[in-house]
C-alpha positions, -999 to +999 in steps of 0.1 A: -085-106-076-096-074-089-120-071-113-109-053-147-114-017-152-132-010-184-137+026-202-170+022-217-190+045-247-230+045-260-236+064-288-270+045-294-292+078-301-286+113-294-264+113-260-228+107-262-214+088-232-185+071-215-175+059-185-151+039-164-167+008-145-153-020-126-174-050-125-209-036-108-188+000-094-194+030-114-162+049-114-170+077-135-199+082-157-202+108-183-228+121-209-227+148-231-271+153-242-281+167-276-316+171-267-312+210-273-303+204-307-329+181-313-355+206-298-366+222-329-372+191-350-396+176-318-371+144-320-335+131-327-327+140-361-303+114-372-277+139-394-277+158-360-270+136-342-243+120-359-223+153-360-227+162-327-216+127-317-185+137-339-177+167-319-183+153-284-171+116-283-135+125-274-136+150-252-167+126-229-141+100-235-114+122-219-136+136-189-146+097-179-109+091-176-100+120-151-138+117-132-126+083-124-086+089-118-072+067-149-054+069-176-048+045-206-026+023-185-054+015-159-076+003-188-080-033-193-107-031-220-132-013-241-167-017-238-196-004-270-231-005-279-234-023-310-274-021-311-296-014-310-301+026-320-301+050-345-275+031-370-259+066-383-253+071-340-241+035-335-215+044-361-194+069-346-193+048-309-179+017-327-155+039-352-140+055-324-143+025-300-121+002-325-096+035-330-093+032-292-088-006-288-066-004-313-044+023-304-041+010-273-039-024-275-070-035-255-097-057-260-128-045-275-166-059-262-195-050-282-228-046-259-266-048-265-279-015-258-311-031-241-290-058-219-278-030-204-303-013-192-313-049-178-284-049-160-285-013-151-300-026-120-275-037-106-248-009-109-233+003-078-214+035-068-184+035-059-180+034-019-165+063+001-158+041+030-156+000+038-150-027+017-174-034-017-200-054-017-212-070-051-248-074-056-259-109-060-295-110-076-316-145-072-327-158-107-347-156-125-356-122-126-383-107-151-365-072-165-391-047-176-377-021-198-397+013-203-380+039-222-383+061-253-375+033-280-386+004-263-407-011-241-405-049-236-408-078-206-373-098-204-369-129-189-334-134-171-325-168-171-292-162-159-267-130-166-264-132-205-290-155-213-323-136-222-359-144-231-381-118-243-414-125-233-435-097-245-430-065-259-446-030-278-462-038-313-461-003-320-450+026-301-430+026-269-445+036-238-420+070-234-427+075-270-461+080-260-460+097-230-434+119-254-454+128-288-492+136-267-472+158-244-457+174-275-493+178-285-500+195-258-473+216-260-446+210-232-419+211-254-393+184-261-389+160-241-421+158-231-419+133-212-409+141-177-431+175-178-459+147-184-445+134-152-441+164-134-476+181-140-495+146-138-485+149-103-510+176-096-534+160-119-564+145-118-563+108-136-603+102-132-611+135-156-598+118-188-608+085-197-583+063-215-588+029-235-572-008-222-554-020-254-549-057-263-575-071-238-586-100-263-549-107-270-532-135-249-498-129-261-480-102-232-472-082-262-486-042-256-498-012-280-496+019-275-499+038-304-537+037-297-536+058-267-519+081-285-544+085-310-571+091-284-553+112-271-552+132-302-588+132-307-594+147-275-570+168-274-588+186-309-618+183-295-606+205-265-586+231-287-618+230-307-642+239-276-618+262-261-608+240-231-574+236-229-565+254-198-534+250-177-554+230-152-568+208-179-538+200-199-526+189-159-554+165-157-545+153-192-514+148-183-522+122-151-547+106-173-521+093-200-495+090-179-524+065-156-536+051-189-497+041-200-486+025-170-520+009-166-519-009-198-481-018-190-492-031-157-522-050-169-499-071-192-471-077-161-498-092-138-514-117-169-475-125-173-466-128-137-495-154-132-472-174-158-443-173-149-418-183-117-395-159-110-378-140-078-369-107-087-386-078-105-360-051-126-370-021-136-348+006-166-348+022-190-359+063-194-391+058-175-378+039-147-369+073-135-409+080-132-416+079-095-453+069-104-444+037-122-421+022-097-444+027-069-469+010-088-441-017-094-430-017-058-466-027-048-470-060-072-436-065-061-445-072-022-476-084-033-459-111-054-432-115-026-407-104-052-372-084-044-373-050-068-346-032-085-343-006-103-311+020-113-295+034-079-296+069-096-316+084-122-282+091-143-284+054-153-324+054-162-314+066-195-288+063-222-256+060-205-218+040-211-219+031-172-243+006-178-224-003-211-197-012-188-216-032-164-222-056-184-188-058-206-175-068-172-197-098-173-188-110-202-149-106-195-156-121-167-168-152-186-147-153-213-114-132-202-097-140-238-127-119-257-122-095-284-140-086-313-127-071-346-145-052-376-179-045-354-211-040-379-237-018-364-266-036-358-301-009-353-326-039-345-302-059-323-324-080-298-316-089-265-329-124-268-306-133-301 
């Protein structure tokens, strides 16, 4: 039996996206970015963002449909993030999402924002040739998400039930990575110029602290390596050293100083722990860096890794969205919500 076709949308911060998935298969997936806008305030300005999402949620809607080949008829239901995000954001997906069900008699599935990035692993395109092949992960798998908003270890007990083991106190790890490479002035986002120019880098010229070493919790700060970061980076301006070649070693230094923090807390929590897969999404997944780093304590730890088949589904996307909407028809094919209330702080575990 085939598995039902759902149009999906994520409006959870500042990219407005939709897209058409079949269980695991990406069929189309769509987003309209806003970071342009954004550029000039250094970071999503909620007003901003909300308008924008306004302007561009039907037309992304529209573009998913013909990407994939479908019209309304083909739909069997409507996927949304509910949380969490930027609650002003979250607003127009749901409005619009509920107008759509609605109007067209489907069912509506709200979605946790972080799940699916968890589940973004397993997303698959959809074959040119040969018969489909659904991805069957061996559980439990420990998700580690890495983005711009969060960064946090998630236990996968089984597809929809979630532990979350540890996670940032303060800052996210692409927040980080984000704000000191605004400091030095790359721009907005920062982040993958960090990433690009670390590459040519030296990570041994800066040294950066190892937060939460006394702590036993797998819980991670980063908001400290941020303010390092800022001291050195005055000192620097103040001295007259911040050359294109230093601000590169800067750069490799963070980004070595992030991940080593993240990685330090993934080992203590892997010596805990049984599990038989290692997922990695969210924005920084796309950092080639970070999942070589992964890769290794993978194979040393005798663990299958996964992370997103294509960049596109590192960050905010519907594709994922619809990934895991077609889990939960799956397990409960009479599901529909009504009146959705945004929920900003929605965790994965609740």
């Amino acid at each position: 039996m085939a598995k039902p076709l759902i149009l999906a949308i994520d409006t959870s911060c500042d990219e407005t996206a939709a897209a058409i998935t079949q269980g695991q298969m990406i069929l189309s997936n769509v987003v309209a970015s806003q970071a342009q806008l954004h550029q000039k305030y250094g970071g999503v300005f909620p007003t901003v963002a909300k308008q924008a999402h306004q302007a561009n949620i039907e037309p992304t809607v529209e573009e998913a449909l013909k990407r994939a080949g479908k019209t309304w008829k083909d739909i069997d239901a409507v996927a949304v993030t509910r949380g969490p995000g930027l609650a002003p954001a979250l607003e127009i997906g749901i409005e619009y999402a509920q107008q759509l069900a609605k109007q067209h008699n489907k069912p509506l599935i709200p979605v946790n924002h972080i799940e699916g990035h968890v589940l973004s692993v397993l997303s698959q395109p959809q074959p040119r040739a040969g018969k489909f092949e659904a991805i069957k992960p061996q559980l439990p798998a420990l998700a580690i998400i890495v983005s711009g908003g969060h960064t946090e270890f998630d236990l996968v007990k089984e597809i929809g039930s979630y532990e979350k083991l540890g996670a940032t106190v303060d800052d996210a790890a692409g927040e980080c990575l984000d704000k000191v490479g605004r400091l030095l002035g790359l721009g907005y986002p920062a982040g993958p110029i960090v990433e690009k120019l670390a590459k040519q880098g030296d990570h041994d010229r800066f040294k950066f602290p190892l937060p939460m070493t006394d702590v036993k919790t797998f819980d991670m700060s980063f908001s400290g390596l941020k303010t390092h970061s800022k001291r050195l980076i005055k000192d620097l301006e103040t001295n007259n050293q911040l050359d294109k070649q230093t601000i590169t070693d800067f750069c490799a230094a963070l980004q070595e100083g992030v991940f080593t923090h993240l990685i330090y807390k993934l080992e203590k929590l892997l010596a805990e722990i049984s599990i038989k897969e290692l997922w990695l999404g969210g924005g920084v997944a796309a950092n080639v860096t970070l999942r070589t780093k992964l890769r290794k304590i993978a194979k040393t730890n005798n663990l299958t890794f996964r992370f997103p088949y294509t960049n596109k589904l590192t960050g905010d996307n519907a594709a994922m969205i619809g990934v895991v909407a077609g889990y939960k028809l799956e397990k409960n094919p009479d599901f529909q919500a009504e009146n959705l209330d945004r929920l900003p702080r929605w965790s994965i575990a609740s």
